[in-house]
py3Dmol code that shows the C-alpha trace and the ligand (Angstrom):
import py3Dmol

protein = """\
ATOM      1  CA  UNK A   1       2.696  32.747 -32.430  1.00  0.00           C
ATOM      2  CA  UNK A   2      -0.719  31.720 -30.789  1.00  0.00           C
ATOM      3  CA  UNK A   3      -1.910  32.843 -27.814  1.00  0.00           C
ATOM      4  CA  UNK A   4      -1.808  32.030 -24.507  1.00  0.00           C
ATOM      5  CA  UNK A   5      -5.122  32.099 -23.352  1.00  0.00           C
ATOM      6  CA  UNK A   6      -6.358  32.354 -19.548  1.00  0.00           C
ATOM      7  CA  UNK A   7     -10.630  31.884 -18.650  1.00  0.00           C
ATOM      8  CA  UNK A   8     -11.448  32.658 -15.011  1.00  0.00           C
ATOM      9  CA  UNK A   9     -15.159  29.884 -14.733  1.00  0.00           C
ATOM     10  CA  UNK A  10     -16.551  31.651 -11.788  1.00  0.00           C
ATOM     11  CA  UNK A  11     -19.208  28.963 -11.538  1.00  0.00           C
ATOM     12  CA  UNK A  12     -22.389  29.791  -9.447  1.00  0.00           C
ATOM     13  CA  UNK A  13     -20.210  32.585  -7.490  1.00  0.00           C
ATOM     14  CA  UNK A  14     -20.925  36.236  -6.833  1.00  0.00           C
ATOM     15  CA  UNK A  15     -23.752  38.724  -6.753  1.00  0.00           C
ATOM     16  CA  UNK A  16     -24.006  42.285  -8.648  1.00  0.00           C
ATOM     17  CA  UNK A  17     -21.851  44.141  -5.367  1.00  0.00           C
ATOM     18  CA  UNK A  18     -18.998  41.379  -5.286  1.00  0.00           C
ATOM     19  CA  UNK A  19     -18.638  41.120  -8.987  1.00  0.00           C
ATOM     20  CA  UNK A  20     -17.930  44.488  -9.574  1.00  0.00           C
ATOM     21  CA  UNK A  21     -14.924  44.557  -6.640  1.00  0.00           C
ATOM     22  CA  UNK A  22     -14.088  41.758  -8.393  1.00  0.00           C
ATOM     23  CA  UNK A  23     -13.643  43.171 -11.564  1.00  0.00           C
ATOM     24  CA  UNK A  24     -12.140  46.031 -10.468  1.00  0.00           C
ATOM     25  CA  UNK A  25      -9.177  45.043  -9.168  1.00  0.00           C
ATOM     26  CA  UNK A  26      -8.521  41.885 -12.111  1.00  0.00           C
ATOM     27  CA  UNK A  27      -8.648  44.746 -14.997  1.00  0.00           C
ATOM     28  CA  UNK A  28      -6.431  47.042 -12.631  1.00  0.00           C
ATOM     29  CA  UNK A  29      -4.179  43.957 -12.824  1.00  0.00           C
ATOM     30  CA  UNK A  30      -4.492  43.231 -16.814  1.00  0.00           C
ATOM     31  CA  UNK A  31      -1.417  44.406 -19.332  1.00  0.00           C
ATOM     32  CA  UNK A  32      -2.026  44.743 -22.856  1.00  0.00           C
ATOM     33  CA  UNK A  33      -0.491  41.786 -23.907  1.00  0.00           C
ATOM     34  CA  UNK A  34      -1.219  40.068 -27.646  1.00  0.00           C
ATOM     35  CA  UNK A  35       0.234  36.908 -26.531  1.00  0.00           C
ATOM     36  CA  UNK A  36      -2.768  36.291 -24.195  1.00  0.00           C
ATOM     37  CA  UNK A  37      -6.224  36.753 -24.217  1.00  0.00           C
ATOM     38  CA  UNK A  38      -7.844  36.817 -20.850  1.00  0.00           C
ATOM     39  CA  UNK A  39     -11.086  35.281 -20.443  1.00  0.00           C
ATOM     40  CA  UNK A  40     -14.008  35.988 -17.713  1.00  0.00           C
ATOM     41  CA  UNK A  41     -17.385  33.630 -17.550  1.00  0.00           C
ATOM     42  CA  UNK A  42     -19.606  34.765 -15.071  1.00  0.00           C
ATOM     43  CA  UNK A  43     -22.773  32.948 -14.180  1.00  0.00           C
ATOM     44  CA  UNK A  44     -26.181  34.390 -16.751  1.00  0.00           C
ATOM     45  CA  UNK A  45     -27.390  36.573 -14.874  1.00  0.00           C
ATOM     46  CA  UNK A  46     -24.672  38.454 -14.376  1.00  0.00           C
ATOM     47  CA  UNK A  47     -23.154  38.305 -18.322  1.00  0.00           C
ATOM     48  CA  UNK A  48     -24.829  42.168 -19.239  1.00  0.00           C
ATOM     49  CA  UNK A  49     -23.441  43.614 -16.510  1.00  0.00           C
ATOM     50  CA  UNK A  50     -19.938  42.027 -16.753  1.00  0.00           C
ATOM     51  CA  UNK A  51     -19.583  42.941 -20.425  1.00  0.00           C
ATOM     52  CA  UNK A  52     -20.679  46.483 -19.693  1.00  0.00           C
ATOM     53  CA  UNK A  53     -17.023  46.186 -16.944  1.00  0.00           C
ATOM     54  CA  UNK A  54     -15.586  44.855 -19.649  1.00  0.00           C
ATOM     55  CA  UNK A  55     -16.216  47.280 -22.285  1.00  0.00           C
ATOM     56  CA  UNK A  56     -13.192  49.181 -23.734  1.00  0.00           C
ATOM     57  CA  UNK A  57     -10.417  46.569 -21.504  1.00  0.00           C
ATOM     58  CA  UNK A  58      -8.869  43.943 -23.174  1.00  0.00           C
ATOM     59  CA  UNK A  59     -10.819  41.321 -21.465  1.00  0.00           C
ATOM     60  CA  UNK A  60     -12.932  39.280 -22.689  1.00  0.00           C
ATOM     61  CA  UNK A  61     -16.686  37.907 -22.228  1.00  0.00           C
ATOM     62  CA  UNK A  62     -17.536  34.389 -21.868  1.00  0.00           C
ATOM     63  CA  UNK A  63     -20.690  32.030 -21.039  1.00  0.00           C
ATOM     64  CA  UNK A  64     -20.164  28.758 -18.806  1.00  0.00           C
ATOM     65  CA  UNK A  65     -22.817  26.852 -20.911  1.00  0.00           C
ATOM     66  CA  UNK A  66     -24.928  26.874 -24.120  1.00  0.00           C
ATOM     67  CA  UNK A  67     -28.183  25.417 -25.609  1.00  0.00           C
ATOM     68  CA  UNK A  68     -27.788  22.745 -28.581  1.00  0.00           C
ATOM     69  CA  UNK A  69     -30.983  24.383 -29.597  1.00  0.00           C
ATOM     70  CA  UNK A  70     -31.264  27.898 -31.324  1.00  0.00           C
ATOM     71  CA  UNK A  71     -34.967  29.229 -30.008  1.00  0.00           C
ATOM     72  CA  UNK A  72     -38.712  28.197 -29.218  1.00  0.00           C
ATOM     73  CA  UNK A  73     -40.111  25.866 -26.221  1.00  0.00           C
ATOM     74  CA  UNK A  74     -36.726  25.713 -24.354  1.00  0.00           C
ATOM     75  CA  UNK A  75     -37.747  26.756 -20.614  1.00  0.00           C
ATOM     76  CA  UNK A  76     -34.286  27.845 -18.770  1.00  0.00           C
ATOM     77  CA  UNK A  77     -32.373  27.349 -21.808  1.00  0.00           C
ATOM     78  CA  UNK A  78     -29.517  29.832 -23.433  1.00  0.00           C
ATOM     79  CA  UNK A  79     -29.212  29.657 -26.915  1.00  0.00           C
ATOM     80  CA  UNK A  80     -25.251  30.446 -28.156  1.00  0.00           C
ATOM     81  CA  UNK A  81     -27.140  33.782 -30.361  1.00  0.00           C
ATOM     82  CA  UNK A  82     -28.312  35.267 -27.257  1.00  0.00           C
ATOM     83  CA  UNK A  83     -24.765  34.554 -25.792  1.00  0.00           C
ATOM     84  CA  UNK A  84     -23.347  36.486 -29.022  1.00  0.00           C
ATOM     85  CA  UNK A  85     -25.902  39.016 -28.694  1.00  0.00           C
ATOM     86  CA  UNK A  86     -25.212  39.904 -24.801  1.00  0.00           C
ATOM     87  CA  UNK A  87     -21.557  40.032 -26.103  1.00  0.00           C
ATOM     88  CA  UNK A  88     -19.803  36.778 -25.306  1.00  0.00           C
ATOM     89  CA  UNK A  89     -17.198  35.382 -27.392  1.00  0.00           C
ATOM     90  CA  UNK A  90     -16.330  31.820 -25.668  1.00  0.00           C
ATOM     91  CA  UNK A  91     -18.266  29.182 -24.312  1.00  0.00           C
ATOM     92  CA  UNK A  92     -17.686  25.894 -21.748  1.00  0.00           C
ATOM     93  CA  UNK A  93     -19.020  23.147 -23.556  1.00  0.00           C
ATOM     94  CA  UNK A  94     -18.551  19.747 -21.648  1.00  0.00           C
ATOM     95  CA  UNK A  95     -17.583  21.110 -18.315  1.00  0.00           C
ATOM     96  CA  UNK A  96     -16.945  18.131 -16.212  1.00  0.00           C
ATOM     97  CA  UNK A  97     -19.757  19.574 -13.546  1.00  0.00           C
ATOM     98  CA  UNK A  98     -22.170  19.539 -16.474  1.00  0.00           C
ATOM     99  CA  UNK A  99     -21.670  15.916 -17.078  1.00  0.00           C
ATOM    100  CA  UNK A 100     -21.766  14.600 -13.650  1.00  0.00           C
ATOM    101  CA  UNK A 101     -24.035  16.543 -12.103  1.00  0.00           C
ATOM    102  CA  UNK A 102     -26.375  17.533 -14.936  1.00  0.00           C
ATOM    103  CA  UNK A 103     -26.142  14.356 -17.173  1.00  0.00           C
ATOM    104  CA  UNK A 104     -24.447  15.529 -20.171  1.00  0.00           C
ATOM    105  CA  UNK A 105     -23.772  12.906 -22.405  1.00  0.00           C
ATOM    106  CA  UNK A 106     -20.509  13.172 -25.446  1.00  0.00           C
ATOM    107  CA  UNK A 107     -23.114  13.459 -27.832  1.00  0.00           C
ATOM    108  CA  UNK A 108     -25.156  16.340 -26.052  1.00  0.00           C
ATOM    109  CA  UNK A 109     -21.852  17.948 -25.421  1.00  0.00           C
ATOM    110  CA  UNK A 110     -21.458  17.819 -29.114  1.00  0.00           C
ATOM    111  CA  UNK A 111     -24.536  19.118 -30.226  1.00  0.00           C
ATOM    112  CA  UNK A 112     -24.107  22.169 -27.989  1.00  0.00           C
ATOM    113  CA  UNK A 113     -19.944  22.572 -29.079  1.00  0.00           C
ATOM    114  CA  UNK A 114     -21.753  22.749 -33.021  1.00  0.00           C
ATOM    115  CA  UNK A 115     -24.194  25.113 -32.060  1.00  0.00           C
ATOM    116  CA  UNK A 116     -21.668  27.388 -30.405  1.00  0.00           C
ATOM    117  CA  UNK A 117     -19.305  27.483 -33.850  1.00  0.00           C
ATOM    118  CA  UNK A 118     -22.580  28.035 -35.907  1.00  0.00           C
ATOM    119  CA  UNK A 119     -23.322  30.914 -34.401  1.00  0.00           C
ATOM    120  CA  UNK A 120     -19.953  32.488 -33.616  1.00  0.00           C
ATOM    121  CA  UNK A 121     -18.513  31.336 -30.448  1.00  0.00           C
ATOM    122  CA  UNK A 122     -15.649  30.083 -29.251  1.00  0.00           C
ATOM    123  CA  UNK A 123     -16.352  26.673 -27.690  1.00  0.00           C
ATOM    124  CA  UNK A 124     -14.079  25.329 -25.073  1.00  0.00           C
ATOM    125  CA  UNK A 125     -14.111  21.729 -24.868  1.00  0.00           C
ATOM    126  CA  UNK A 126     -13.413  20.314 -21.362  1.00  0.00           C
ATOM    127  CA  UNK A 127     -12.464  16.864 -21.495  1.00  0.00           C
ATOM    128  CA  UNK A 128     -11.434  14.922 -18.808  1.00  0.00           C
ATOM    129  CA  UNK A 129     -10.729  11.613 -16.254  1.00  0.00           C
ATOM    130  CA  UNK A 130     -12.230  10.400 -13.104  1.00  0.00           C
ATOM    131  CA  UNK A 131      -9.289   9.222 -10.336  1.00  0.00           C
ATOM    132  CA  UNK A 132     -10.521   6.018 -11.156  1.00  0.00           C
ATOM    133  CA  UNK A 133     -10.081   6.257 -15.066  1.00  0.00           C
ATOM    134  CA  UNK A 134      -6.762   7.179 -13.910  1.00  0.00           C
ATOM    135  CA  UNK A 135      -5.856   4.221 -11.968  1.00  0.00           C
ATOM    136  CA  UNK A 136      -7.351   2.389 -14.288  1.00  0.00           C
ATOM    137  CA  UNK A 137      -4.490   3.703 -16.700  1.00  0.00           C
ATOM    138  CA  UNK A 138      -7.408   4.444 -19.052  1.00  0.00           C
ATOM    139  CA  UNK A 139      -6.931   8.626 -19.158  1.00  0.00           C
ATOM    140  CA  UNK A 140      -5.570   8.816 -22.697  1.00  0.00           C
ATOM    141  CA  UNK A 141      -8.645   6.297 -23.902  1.00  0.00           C
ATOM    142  CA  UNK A 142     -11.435   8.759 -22.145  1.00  0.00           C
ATOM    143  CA  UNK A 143     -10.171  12.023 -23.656  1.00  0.00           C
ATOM    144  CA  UNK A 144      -9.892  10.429 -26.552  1.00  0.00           C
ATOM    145  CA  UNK A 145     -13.259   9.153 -26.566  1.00  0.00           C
ATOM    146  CA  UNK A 146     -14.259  12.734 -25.959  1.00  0.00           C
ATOM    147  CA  UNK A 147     -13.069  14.654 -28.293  1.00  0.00           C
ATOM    148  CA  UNK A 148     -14.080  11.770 -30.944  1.00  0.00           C
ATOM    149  CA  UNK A 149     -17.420  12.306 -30.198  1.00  0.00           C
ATOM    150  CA  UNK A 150     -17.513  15.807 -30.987  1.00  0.00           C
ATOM    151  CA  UNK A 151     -15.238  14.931 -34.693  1.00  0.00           C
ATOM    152  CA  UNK A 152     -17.653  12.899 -35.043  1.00  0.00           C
ATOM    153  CA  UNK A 153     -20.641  15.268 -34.822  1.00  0.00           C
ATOM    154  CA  UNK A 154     -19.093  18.301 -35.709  1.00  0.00           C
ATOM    155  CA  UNK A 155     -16.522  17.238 -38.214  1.00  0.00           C
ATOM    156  CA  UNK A 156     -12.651  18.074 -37.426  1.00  0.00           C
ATOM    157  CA  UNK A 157     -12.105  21.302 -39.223  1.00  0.00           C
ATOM    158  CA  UNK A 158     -14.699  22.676 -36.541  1.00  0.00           C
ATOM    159  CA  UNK A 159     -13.430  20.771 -33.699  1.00  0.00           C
ATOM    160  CA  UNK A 160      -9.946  23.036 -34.290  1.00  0.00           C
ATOM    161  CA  UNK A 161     -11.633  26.281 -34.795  1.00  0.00           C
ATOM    162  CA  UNK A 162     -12.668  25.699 -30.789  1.00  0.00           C
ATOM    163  CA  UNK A 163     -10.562  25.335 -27.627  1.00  0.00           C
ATOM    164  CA  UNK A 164      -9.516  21.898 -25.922  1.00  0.00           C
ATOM    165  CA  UNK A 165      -9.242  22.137 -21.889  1.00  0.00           C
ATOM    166  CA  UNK A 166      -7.740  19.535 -20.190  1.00  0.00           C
ATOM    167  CA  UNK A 167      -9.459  18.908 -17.362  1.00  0.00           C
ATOM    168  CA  UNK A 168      -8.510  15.993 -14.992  1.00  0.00           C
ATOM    169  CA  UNK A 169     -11.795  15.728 -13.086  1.00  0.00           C
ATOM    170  CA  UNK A 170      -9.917  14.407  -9.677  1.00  0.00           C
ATOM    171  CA  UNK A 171      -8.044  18.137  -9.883  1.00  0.00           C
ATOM    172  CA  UNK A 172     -11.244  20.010  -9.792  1.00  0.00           C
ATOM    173  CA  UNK A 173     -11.986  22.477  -6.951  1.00  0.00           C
ATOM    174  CA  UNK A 174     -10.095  19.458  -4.846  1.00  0.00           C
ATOM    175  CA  UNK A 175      -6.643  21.356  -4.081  1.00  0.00           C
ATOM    176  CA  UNK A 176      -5.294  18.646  -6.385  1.00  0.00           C
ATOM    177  CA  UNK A 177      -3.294  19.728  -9.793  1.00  0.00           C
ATOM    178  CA  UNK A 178      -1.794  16.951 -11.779  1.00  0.00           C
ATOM    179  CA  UNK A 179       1.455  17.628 -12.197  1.00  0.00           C
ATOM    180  CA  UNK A 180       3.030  19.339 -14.772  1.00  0.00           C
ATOM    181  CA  UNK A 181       4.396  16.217 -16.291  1.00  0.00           C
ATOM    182  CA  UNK A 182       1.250  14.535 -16.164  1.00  0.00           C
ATOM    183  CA  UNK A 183      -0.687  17.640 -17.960  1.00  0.00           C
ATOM    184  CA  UNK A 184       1.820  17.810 -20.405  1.00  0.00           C
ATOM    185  CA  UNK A 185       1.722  13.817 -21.370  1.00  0.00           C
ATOM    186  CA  UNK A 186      -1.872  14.022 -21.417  1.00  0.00           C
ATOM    187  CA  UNK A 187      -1.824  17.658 -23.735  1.00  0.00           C
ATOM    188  CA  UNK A 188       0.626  16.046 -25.919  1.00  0.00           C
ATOM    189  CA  UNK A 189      -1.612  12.898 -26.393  1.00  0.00           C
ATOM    190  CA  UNK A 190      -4.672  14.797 -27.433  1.00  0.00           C
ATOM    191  CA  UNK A 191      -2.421  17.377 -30.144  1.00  0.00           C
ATOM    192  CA  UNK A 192      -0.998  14.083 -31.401  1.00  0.00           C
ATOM    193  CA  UNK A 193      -4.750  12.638 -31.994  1.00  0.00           C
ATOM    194  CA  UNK A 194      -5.788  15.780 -33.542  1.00  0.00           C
ATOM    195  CA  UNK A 195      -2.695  15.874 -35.919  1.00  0.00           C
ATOM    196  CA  UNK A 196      -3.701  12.818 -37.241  1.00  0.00           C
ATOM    197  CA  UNK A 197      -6.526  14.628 -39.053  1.00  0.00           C
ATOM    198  CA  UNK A 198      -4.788  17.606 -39.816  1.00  0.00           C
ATOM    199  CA  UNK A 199      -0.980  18.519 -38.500  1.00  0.00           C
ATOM    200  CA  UNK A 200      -0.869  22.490 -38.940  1.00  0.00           C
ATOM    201  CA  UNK A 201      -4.548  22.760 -37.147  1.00  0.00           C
ATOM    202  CA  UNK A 202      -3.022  20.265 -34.007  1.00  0.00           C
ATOM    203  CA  UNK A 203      -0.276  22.763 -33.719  1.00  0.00           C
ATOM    204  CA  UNK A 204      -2.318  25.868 -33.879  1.00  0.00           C
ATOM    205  CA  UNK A 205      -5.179  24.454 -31.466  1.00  0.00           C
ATOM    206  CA  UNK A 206      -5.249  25.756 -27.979  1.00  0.00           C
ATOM    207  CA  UNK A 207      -5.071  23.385 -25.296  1.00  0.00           C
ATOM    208  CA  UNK A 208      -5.587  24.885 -22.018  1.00  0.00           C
ATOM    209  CA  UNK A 209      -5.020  22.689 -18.127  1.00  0.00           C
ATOM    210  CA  UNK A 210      -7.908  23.392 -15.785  1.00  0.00           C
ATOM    211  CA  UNK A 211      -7.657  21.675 -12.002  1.00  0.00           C
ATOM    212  CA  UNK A 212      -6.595  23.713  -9.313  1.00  0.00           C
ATOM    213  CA  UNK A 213      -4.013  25.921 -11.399  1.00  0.00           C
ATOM    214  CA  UNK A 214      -3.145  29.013  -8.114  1.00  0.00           C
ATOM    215  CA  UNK A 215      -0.656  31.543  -7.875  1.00  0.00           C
ATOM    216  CA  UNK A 216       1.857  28.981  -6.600  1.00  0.00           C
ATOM    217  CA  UNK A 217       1.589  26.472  -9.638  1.00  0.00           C
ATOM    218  CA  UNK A 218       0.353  28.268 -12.766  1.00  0.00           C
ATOM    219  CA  UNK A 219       4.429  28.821 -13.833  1.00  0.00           C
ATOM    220  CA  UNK A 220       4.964  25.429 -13.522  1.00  0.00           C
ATOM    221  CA  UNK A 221       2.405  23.880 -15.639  1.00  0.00           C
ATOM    222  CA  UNK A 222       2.194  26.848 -18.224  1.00  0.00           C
ATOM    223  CA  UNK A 223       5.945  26.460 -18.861  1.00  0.00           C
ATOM    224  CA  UNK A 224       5.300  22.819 -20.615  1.00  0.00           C
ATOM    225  CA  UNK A 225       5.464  22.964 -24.610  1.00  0.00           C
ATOM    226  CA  UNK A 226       1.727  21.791 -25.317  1.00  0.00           C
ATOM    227  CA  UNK A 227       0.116  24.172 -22.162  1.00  0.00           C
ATOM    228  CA  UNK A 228      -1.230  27.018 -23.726  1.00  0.00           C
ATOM    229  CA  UNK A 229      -3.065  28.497 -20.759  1.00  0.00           C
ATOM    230  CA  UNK A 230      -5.765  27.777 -18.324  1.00  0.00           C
ATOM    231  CA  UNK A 231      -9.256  27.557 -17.289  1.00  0.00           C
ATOM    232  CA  UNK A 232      -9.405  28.670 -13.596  1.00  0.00           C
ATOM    233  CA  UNK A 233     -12.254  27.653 -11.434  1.00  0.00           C
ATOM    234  CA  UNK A 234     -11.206  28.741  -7.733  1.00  0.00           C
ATOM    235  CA  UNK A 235      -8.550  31.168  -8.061  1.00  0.00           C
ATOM    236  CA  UNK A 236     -10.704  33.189 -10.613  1.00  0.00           C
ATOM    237  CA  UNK A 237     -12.565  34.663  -7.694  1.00  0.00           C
ATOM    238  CA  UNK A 238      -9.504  36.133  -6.295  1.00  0.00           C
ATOM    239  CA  UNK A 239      -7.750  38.795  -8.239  1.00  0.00           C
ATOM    240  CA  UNK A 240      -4.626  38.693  -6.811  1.00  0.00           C
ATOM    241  CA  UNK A 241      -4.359  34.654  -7.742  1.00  0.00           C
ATOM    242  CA  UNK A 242      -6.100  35.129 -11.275  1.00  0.00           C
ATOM    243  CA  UNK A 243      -3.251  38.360 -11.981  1.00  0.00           C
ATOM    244  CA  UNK A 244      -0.535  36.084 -10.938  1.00  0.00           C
ATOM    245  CA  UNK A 245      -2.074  33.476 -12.687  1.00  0.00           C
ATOM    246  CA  UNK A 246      -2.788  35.760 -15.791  1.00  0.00           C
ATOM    247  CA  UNK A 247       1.558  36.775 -15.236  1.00  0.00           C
ATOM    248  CA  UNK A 248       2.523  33.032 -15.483  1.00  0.00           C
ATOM    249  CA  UNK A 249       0.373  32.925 -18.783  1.00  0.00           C
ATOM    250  CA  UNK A 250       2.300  35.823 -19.864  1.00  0.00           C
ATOM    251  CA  UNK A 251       5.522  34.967 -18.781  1.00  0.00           C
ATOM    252  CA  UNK A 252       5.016  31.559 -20.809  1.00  0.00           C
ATOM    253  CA  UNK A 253       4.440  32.833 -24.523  1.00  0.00           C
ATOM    254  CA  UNK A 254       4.280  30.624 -27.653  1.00  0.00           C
ATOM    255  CA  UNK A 255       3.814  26.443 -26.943  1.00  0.00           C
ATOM    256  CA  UNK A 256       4.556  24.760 -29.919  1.00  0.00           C
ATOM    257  CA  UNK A 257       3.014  26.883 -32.660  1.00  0.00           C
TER     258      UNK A 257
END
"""
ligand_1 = """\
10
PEP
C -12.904 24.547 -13.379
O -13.930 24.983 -12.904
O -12.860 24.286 -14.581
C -11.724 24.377 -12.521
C -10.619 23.964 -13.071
O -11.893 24.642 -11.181
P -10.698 24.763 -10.103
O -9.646 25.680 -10.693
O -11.346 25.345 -8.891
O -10.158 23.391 -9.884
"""
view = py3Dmol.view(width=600, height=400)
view.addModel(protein, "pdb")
view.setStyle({"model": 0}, {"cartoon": {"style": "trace"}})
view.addModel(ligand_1, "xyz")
view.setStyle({"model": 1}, {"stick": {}})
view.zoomTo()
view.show()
C-alpha cells in the first residue's frame, strides 16, 4: 500500500525562536506510522537548522523551491544538490505563488521538476485553476495542460517518480477548500490522464489536495479514493491543526493502490 503523505509549506513564516516551538510540539505530536510520511518545508534559511530538529524523528525535510540550473552565475538561486546536500528529500515545483507572483511559466516549472529528479529529490508538482478557469468549466483542461508540459519535458516515467498536488488556486490561504467531491473529480481526472501512459505508475502516483485543508476538513477530503494526503499552507504553522491534520492522513490509509 502507498503512502499517505502530509507536507506542512510554511511559506515565508517563522524565525529561528518560533520554528523551534514549532517543531517541538508537531514531532511531540508525530506516531511512527509507515502509511504516512510527514513532510516539513521551511523557508532557506531556516532548512539546516530544521533538519538538525528533524534528525533521528520520522519527519521529513523539504525545500519550497529549486533552481533549473545546477551551479555558476545564479545570484539568489538554490540548486536541487545543495537542497540534497543540506538534507532535503522533496521539493515544490510549480507552486501556484511561484507562477503568479514570480512568473513561472509550465516550461520553467518543468525544467526545475527535471532538475529535482536528476539529482535526487522528490518533486511535488502543484497544479492548479484560477476561480475563473473554474467558471469557465475549463479546470480539467488547465491541469491537464500542466502536467503535459512537464511529460513533455521530462518524459512520463519521471513525471511518476514525483508527487502531483492538486491545488485549486481559488482555495489557497482564502478559507476556501473545494469540496471533497470536487477534489476527488478533479484527482481522479489527472490519475486517469496519467494511466493513459502507464496504468500501474497512475495507481501508484501520489496525488495530494492543497487549499485550505484544517483540522475541521482534512477527514473529509482524505477519505476520497484518489486523495492521498495533503500539502498544508496555513494550518502547518499550528501544531495542533497540522497533528490533527497529520491523524486524518493516518486515519485514511491506502487510496487506490
Ligand atoms: C499551500 O501553500 O500550498 C496551501 C495549500 O496553503 P493553504 O493551506 O494556506 O491554503
Amino acid at each position: 500500500m502507498k503512502p499517505n503523505l502530509v507536507i506542512g509549506n510554511w511559506k515565508m513564516n517563522g524565525s529561528q525562536q518560533t520554528n523551534e516551538v514549532l517543531l517541538r510540539a508537531v514531532l511531540a505530536g508525530q506516531k511512527n506510522d509507515a502509511h504516512l510520511e510527514v513532510v516539513i518545508c521551511p523557508p532557506f534559511p531556516y532548512l539546516a537548522s530544521v533538519a538538525a530538529h528533524l534528525q533521528h524523528s520520522n519527519v521529513v525535510l523539504g525545500a519550497q523551491n529549486v533552481s533549473a540550473t545546477t551551479h555558476g552565475a545564479f545570484t539568489g538561486e538554490v540548486s536541487a544538490s545543495m537542497l540534497r546536500d543540506i538534507g532535503c528529500r522533496y521539493v515544490l515545483v510549480g507552486h501556484s505563488e511561484r507562477r503568479a507572483l514570480f512568473g513561472e511559466t509550465d516550461e520553467a516549472v518543468a525544467q526545475k521538476f527535471v532538475a529535482a529528479i536528476d539529482h535526487g529529490l522528490i518533486p511535488v508538482l502543484c497544479v492548479g485553476e484560477t476561480l475563473d478557469e473554474r467558471r469557465a468549466g475549463i479546470t480539467n483542461g488547465v491541469v491537464t495542460t500542466q502536467i503535459t508540459a512537464v511529460i513533455k519535458h521530462a518524459g512520463i516515467e519521471k513525471l511518476t517518480r514525483g508527487v502531483i498536488a492538486y491545488e485549486p488556486v481559488w482555495a489557497i490561504g482564502t478559507g476556501e477548500t473545494a469540496s471533497p467531491e470536487q477534489a476527488q473529480a478533479v484527482h481522479r481526472h489527472i490519475r486517469g490522464k496519467i494511466g493513459v501512459y502507464d496504468e500501474q505508475a497512475a495507481i501508484n502516483l501520489q496525488i495530494l489536495y492543497g487549499g485550505s485543508v484544517k483540522a475541521d476538513n482534512a477527514q473529509a477530503i482524505f477519505s476520497q479514493p484518489d486523495i492521498d494526503g495533503g500539502l498544508i499552507g496555513g494550518a502547518s504553522l499550528d501544531a495542533a491543526s497540522f497533528t490533527s491534520i497529520c491523524d486524518a492522513a493516518r486515519a485514511n490509509p491506502g487510496g487506490t493502490a
